[in-house]
Backbone as numpy.savetxt, mean C-alpha at the origin, in Angstrom:
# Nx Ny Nz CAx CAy CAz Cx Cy Cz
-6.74 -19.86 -1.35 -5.41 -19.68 -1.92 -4.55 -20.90 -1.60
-3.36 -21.33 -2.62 -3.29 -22.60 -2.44 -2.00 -22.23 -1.07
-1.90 -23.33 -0.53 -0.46 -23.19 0.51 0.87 -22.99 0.08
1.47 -22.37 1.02 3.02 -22.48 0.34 3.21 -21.64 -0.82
2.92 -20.55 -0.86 2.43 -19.44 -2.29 4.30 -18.61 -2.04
4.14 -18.96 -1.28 5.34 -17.67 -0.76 6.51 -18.60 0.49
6.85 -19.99 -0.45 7.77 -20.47 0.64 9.03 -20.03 0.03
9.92 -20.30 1.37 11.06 -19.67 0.90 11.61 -18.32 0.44
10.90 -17.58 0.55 10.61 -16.11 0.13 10.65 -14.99 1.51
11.29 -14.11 1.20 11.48 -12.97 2.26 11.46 -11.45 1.96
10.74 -10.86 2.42 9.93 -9.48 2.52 10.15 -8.48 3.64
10.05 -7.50 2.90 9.70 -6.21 4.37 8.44 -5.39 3.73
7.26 -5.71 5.01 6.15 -5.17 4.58 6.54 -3.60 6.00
6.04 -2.24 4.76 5.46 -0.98 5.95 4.49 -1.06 6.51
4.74 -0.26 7.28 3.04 0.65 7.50 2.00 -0.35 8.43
2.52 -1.80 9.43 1.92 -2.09 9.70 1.42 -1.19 11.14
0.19 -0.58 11.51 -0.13 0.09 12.82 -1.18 -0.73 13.65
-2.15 -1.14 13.24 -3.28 -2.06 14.16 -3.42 -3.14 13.08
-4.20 -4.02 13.51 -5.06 -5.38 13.06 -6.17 -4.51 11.85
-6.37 -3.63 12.29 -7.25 -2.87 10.89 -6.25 -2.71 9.87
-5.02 -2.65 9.80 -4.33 -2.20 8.49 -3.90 -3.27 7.37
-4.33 -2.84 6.22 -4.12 -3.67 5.44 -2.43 -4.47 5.36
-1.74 -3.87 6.05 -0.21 -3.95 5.78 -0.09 -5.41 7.02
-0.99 -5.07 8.24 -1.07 -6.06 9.47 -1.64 -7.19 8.43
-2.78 -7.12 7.83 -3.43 -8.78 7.37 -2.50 -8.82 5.98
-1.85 -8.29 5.20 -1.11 -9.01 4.32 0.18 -9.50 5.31
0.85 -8.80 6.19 1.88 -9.77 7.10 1.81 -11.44 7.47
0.10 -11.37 8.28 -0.25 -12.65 8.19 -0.11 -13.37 7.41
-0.90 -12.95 6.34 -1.27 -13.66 4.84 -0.19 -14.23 4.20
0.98 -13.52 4.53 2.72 -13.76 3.70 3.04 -14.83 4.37
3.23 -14.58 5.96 3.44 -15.48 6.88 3.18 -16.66 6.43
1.76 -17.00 6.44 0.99 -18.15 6.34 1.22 -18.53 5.27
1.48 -18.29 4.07 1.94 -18.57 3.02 3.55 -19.10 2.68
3.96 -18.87 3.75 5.46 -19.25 4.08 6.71 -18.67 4.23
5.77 -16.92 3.98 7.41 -16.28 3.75 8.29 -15.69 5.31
9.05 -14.91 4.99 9.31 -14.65 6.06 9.54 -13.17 6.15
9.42 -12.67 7.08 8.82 -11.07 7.19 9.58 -10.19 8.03
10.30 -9.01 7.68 10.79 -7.60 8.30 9.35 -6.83 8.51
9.28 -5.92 9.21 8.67 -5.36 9.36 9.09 -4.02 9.84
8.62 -2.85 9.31 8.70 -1.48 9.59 8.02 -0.62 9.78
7.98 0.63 10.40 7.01 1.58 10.13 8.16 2.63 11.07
7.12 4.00 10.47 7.87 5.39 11.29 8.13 5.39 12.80
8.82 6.07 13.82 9.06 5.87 14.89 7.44 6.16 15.67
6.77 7.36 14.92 6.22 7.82 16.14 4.77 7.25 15.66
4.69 6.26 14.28 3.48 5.23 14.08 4.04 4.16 14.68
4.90 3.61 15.14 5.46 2.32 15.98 4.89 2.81 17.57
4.74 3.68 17.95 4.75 4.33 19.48 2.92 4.10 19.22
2.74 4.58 18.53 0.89 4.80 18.44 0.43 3.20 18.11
1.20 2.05 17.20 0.61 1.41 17.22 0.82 0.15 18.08
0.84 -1.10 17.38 1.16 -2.26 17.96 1.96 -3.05 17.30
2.73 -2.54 16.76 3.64 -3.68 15.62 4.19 -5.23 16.20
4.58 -4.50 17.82 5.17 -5.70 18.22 4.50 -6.94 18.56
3.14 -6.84 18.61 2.11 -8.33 19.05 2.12 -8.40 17.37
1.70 -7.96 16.49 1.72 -8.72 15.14 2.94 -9.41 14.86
4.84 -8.91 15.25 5.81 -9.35 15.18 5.69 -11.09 15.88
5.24 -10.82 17.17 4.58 -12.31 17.97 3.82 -13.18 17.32
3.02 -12.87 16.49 2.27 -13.40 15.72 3.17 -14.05 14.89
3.81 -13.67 14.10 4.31 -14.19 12.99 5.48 -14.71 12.99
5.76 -15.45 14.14 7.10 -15.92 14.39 8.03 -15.52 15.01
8.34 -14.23 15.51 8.64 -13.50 16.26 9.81 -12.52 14.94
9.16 -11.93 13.92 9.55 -11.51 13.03 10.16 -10.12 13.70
11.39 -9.68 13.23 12.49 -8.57 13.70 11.44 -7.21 13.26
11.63 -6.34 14.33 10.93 -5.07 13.67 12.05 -4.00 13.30
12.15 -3.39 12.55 13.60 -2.26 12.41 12.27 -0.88 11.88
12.81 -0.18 13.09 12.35 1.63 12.59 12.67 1.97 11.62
11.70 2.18 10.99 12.51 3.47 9.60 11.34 4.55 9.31
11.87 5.80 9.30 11.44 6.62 8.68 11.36 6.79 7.11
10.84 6.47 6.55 10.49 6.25 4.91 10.99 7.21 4.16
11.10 8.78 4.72 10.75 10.10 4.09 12.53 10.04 3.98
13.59 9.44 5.21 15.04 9.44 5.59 15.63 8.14 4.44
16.74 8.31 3.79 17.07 7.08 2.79 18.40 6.98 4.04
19.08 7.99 4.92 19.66 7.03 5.99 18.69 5.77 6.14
17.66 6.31 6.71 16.75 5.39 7.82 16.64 3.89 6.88
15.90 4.09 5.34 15.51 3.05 4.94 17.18 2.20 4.60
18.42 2.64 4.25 19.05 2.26 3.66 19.88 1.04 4.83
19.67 1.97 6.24 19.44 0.98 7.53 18.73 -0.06 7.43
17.19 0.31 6.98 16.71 -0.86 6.97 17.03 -2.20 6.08
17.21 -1.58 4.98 17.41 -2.52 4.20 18.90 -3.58 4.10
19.77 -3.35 4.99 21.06 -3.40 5.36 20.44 -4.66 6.54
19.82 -4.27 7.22 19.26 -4.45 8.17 18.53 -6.12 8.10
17.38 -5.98 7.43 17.00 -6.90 6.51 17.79 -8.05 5.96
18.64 -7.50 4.65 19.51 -8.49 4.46 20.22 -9.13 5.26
20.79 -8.60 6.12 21.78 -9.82 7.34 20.89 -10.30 8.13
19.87 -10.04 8.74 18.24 -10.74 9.28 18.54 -12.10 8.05
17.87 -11.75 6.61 17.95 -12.81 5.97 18.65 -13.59 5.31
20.30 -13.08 5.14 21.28 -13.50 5.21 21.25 -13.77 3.66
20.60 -12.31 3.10 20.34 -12.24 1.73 19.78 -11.24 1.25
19.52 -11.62 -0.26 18.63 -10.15 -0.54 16.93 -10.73 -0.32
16.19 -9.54 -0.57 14.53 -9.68 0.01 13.91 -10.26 -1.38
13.07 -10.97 -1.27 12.09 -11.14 -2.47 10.46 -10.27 -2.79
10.40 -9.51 -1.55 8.87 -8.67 -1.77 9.46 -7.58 -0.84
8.49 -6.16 -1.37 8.30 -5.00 -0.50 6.41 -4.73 -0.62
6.49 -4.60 0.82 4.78 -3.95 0.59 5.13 -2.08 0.94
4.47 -1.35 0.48 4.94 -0.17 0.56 3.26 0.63 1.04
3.06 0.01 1.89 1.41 0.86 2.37 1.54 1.95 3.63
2.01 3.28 2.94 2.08 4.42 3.70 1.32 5.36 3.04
0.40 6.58 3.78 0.04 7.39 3.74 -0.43 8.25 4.34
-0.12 9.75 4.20 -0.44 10.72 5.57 -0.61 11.67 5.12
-1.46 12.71 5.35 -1.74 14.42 4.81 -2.30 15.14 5.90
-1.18 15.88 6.52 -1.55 16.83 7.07 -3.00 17.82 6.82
-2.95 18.38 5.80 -3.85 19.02 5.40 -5.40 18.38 5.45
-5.68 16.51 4.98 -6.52 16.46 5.08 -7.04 16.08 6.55
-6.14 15.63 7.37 -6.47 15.26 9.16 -6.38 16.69 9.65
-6.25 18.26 9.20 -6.88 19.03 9.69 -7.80 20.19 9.39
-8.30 19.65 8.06 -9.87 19.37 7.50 -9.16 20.95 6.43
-7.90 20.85 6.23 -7.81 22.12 5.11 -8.55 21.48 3.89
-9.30 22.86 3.23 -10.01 22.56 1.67 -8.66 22.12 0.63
-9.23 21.70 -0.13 -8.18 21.17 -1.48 -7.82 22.72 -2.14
-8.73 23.57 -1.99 -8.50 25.00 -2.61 -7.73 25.78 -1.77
-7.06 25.55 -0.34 -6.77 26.67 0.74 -5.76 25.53 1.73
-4.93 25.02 0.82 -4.06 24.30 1.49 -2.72 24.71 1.82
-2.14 23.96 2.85 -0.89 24.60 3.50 0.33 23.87 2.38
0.80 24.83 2.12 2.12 24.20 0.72 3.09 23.44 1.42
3.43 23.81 2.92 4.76 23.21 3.35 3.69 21.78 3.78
3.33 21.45 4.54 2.05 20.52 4.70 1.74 19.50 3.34
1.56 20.38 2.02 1.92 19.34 1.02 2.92 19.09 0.73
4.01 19.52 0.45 5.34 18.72 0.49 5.18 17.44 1.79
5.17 17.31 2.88 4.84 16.59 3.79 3.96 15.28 2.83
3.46 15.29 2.97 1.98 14.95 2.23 2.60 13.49 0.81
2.91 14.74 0.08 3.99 14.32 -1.18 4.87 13.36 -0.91
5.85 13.54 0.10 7.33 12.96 0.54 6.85 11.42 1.50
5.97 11.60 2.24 5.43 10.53 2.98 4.65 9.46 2.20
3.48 9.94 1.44 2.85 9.68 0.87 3.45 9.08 -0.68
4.15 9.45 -1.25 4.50 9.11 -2.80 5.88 9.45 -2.81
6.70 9.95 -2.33 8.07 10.18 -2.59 9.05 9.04 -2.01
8.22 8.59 -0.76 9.19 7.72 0.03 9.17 6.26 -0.63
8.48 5.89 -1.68 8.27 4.70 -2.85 9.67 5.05 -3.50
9.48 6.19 -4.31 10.96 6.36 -4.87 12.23 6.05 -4.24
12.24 6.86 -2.92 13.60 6.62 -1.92 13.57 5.13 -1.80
12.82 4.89 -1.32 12.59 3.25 -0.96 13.09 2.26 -2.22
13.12 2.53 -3.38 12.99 1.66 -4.25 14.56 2.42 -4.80
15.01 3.51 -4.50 16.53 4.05 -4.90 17.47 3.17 -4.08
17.15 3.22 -2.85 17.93 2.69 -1.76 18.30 1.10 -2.18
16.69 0.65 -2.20 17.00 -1.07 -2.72 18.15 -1.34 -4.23
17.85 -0.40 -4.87 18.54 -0.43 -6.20 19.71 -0.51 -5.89
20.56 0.36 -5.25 21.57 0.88 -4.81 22.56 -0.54 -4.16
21.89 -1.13 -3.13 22.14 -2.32 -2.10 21.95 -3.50 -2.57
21.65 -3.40 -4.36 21.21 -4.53 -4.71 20.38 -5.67 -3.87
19.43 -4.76 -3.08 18.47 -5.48 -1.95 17.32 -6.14 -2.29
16.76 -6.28 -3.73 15.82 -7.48 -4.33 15.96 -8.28 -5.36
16.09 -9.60 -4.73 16.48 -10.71 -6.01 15.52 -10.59 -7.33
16.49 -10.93 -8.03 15.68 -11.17 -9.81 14.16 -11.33 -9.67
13.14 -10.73 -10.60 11.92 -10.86 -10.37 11.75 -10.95 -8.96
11.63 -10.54 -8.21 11.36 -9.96 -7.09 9.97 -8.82 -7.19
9.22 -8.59 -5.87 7.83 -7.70 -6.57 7.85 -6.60 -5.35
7.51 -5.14 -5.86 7.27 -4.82 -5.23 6.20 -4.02 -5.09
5.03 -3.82 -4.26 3.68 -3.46 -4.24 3.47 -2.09 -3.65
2.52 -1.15 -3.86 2.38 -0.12 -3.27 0.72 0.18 -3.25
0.47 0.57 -1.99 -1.60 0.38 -2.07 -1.58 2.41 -2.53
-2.60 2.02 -3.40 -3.22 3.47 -4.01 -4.60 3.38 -3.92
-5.12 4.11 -4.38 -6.77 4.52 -4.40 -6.93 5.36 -5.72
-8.58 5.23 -6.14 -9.23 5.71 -7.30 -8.82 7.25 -7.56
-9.23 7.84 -6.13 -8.74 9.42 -6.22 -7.41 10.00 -7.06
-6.91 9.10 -7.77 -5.88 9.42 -8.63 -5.87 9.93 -9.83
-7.53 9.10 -10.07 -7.70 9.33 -11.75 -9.15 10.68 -11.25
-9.81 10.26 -10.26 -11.44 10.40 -10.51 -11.16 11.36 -8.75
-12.17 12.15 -9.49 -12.04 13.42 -8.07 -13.50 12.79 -7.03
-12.65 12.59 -5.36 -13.17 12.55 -4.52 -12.95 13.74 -3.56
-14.37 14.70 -3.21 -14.02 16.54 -3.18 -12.82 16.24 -1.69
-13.05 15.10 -0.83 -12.49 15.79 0.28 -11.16 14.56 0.69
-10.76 13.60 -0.40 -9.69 13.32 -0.60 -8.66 14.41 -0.10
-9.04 15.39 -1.06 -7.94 16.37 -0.87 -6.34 15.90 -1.48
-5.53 16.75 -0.90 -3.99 16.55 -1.60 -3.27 15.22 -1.53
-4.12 13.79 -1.19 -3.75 12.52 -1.20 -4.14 12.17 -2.77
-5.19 12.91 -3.18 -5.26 12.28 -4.54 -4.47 12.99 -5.26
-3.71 13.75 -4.94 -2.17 14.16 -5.88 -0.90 13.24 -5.59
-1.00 12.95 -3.78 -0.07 12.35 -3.99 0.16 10.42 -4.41
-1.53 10.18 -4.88 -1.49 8.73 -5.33 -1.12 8.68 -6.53
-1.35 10.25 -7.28 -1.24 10.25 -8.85 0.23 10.20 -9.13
1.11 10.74 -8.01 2.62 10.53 -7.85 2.87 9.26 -7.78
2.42 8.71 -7.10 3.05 7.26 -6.15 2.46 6.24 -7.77
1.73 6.44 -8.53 1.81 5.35 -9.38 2.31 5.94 -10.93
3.07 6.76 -11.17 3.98 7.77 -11.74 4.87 6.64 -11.83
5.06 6.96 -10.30 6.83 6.41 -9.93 6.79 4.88 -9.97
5.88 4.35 -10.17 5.59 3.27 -9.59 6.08 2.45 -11.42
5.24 3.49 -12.76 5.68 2.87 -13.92 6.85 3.60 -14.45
7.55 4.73 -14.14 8.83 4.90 -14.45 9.89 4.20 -13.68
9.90 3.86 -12.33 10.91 3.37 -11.65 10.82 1.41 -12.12
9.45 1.34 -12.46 9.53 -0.08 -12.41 10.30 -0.52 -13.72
9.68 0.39 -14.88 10.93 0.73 -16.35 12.35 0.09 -15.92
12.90 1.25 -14.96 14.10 0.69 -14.63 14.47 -0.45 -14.39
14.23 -0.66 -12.64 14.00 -1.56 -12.08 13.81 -3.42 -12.90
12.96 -3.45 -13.99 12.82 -4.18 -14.64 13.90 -4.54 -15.70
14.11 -3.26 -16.15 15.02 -3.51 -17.52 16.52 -4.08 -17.17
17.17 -3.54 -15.41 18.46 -3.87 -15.00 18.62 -5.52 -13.69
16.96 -5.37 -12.98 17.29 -6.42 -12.31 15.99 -7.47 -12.50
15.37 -6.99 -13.21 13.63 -8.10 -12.97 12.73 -7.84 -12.17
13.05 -6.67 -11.76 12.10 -6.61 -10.06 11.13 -5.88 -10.87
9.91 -6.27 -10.58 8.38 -5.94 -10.73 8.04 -4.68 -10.43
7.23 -4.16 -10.06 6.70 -2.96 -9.09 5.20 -2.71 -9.48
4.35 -2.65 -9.12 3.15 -2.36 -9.05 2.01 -1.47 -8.37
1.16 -1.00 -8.23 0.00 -0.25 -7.12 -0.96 -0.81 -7.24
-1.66 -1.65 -6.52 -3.07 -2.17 -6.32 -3.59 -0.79 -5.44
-4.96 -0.56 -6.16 -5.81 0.63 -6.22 -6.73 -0.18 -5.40
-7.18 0.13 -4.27 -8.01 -1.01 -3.36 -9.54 -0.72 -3.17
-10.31 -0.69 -2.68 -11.85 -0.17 -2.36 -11.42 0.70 -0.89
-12.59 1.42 -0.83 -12.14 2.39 0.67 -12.02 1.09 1.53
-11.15 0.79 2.40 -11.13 -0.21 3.43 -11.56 0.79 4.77
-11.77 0.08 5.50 -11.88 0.25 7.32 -10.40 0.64 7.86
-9.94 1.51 8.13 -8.46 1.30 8.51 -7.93 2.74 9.49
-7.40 3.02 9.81 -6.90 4.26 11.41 -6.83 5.27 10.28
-5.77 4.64 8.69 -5.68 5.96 8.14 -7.10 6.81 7.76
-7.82 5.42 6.60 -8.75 5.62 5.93 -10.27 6.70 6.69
-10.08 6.41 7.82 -11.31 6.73 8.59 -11.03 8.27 8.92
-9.94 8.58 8.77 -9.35 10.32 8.81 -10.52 11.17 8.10
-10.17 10.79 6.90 -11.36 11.39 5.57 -12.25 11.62 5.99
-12.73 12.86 5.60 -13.80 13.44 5.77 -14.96 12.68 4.71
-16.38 12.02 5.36 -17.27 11.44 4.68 -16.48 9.84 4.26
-15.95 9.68 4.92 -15.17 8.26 4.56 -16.43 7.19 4.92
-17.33 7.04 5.34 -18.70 6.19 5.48 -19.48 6.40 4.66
-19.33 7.74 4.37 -19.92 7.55 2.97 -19.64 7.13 1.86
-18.42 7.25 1.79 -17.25 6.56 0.52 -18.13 5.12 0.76
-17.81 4.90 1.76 -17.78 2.90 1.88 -19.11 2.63 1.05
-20.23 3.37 1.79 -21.55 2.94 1.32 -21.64 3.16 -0.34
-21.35 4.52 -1.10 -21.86 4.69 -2.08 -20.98 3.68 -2.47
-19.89 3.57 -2.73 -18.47 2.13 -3.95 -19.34 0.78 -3.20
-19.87 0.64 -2.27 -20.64 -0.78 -1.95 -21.57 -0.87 -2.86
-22.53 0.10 -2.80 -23.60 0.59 -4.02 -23.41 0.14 -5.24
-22.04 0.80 -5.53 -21.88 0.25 -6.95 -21.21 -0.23 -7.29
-20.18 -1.31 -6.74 -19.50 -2.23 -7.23 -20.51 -3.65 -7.34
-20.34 -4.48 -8.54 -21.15 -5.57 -8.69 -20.76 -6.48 -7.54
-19.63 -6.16 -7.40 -18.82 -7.12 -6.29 -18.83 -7.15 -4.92
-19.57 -5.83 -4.40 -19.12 -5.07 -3.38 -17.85 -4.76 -3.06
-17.57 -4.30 -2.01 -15.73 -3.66 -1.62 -15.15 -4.77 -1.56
-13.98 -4.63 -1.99 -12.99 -5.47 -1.27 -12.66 -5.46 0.16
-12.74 -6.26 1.25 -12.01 -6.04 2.02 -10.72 -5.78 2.48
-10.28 -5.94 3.81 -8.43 -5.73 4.05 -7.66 -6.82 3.63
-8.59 -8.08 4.41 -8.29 -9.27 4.04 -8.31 -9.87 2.66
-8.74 -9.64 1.92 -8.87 -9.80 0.26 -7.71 -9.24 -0.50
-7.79 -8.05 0.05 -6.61 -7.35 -0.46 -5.10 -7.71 -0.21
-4.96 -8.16 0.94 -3.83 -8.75 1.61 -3.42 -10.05 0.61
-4.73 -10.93 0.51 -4.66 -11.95 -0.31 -4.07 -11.89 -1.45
-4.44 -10.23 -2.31 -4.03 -10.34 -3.80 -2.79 -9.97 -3.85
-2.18 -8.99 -2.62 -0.62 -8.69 -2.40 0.22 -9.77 -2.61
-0.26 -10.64 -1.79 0.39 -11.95 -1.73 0.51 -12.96 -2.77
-0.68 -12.63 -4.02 -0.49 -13.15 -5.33 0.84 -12.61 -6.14
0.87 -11.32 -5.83 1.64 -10.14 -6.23 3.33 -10.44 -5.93
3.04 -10.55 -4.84 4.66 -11.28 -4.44 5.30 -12.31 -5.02
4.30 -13.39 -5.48 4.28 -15.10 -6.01 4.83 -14.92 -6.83
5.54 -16.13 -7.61 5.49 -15.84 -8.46 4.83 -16.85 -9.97
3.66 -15.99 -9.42 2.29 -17.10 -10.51 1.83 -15.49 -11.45
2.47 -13.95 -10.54 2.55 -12.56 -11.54 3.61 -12.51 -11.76
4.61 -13.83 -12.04 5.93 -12.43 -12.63 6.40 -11.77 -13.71
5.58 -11.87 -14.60 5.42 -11.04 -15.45 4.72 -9.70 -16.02
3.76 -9.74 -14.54 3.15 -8.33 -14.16 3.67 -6.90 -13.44
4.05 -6.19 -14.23 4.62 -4.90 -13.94 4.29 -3.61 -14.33
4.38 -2.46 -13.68 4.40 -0.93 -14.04 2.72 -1.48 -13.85
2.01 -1.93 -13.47 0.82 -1.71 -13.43 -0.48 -0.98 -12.21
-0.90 -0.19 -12.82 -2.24 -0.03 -11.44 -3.35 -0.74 -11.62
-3.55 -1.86 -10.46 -4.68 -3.15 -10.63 -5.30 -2.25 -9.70
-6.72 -2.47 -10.30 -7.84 -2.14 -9.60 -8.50 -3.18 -8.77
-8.61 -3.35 -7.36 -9.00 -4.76 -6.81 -10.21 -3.87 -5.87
-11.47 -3.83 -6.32 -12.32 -2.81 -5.85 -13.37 -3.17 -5.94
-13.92 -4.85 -6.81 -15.22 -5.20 -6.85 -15.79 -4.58 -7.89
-15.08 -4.45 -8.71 -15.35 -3.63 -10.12 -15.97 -2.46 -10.45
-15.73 -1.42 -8.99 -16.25 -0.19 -9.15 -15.76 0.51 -10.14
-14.73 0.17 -10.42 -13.62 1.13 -10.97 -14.20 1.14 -12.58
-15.07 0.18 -12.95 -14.98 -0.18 -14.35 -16.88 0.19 -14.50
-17.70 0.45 -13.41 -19.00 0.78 -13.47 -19.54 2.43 -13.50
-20.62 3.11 -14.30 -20.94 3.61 -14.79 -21.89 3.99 -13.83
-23.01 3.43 -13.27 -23.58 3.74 -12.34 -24.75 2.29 -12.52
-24.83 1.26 -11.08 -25.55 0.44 -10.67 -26.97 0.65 -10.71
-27.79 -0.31 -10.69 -29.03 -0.38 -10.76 -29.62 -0.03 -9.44
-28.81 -0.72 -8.51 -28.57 0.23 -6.77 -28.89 1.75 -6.94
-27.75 2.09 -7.40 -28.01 3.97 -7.22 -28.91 4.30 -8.11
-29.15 4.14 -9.66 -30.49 4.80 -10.05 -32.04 4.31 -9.35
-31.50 3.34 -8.53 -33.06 3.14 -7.74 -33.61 4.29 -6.78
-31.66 4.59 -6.09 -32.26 5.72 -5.09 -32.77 6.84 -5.27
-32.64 7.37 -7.22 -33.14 8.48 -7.66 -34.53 8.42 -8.67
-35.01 7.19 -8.26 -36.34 6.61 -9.03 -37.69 7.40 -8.16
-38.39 8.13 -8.90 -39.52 8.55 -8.30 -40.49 7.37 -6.99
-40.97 7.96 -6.77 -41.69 6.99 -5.28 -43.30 6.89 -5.98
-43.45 6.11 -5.71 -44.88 5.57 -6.38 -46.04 6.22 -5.57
């Protein structure tokens, strides 16, 4: 990727929790690219993770709490932010997701309703708040981008996804009605890159999540994307070499998304000689 993709440019990426999260290697990736970085996440994912050695990392970038699900919290942040940058932001990464129901192995058929609201609001609602709040604060300059990570389970049933693949089918809803807006009054972009199962604290929750990895390895021509890859294309996302890319769900998955079934998997169901 060429240098300097993202100079002069300023962001608040979520959701960073360990060095496994995709939200930690696109921070870098922005960084290194030149921008300059807020950083956030929930109080009691800031306590569990490590935000503050990635903050060290990257210059000694400001961390501000926010609860995503609270438009106090984000509207703090974003308040917050701007006098940090002594302006408005040019990128949001928006990589949150959480389901009660599926970290305590409820079926998709025998789920707890208050638990999905949870689910919903964390998961896909707090994009909306997040992107009301910015509207509101006039908190992203003209063409400005903002990104949100989704998964396949939106379109295509994975059995033990569970109520995350309702709430991705939300989160990229909102993602082409709000960006409608968003676009038509200030230029700001909005998008969901749909990623390959990554390695990550959330991802590994899922029930059969090793298996996910192996079979989409199977059959992507490409194999998976990694965290780091993905981070990379965020950071295209931000540039502006897409700014004319909007309301869209990019599939960055090694072209599983677009395969039928590999020469890989009908091997494994080929009689034995």
């Amino acid at each position: 990727m060429a240098n300097n993709l993202l100079q002069g440019k300023k962001g608040i990426i979520f959701g960073a929790l360990n060095d496994q999260s995709i939200a930690w290697k696109t921070a870098l990736q922005a960084h290194a690219q030149g921008a300059e970085v807020v950083l956030t996440n929930a109080p009691v994912a800031m306590r569990m993770g490590e935000i503050h050695q990635l903050a060290a990392q990257i210059g000694g970038a400001p961390v501000i709490p926010a609860d995503a699900t609270s438009v106090e919290d984000l509207t703090a942040l974003f308040e917050g932010a701007m006098e940090h940058f002594g302006g408005q932001v040019d990128f949001v990464l928006h990589s949150i997701g959480m389901s009660p129901n599926v970290r305590k192995g409820k079926h998709y058929t025998d789920i707890n309703y208050n638990w999905l609201q949870t689910t919903l609001d964390v998961s896909a609602i707090s994009l909306h708040k997040t992107l009301a709040v910015a509207k509101k604060l006039d908190a992203i300059r003209e063409w400005g981008s903002v990104v949100a990570l989704t998964y396949i389970a939106a379109q295509r049933i994975f059995p033990d996804y569970g109520d995350m693949a309702d709430a991705k089918s939300l989160l990229e809803s909102i993602t082409r009605s709000f960006g409608y807006h968003y676009g038509v009054d200030k230029k700001v972009r909005i998008n969901t890159v749909s990623q390959s199962p990554t390695v990550t604290t959330a991802g590994s929750g899922v029930k059969g999540f090793d298996e996910f990895i192996a079979y989409s390895e199977s059959m992507s021509p490409l194999g998976n994307a990694d965290g780091l890859a993905c981070a990379d294309y965020c950071v295209s996302l931000f540039s502006d070499l897409t700014r004319f890319v909007t309301m869209q769900n990019l599939f960055h998955d090694g072209g599983f998304s677009n395969t039928g079934v590999s020469q890989e998997v009908i091997g494994k169901f080929a009689p034995e000689d």
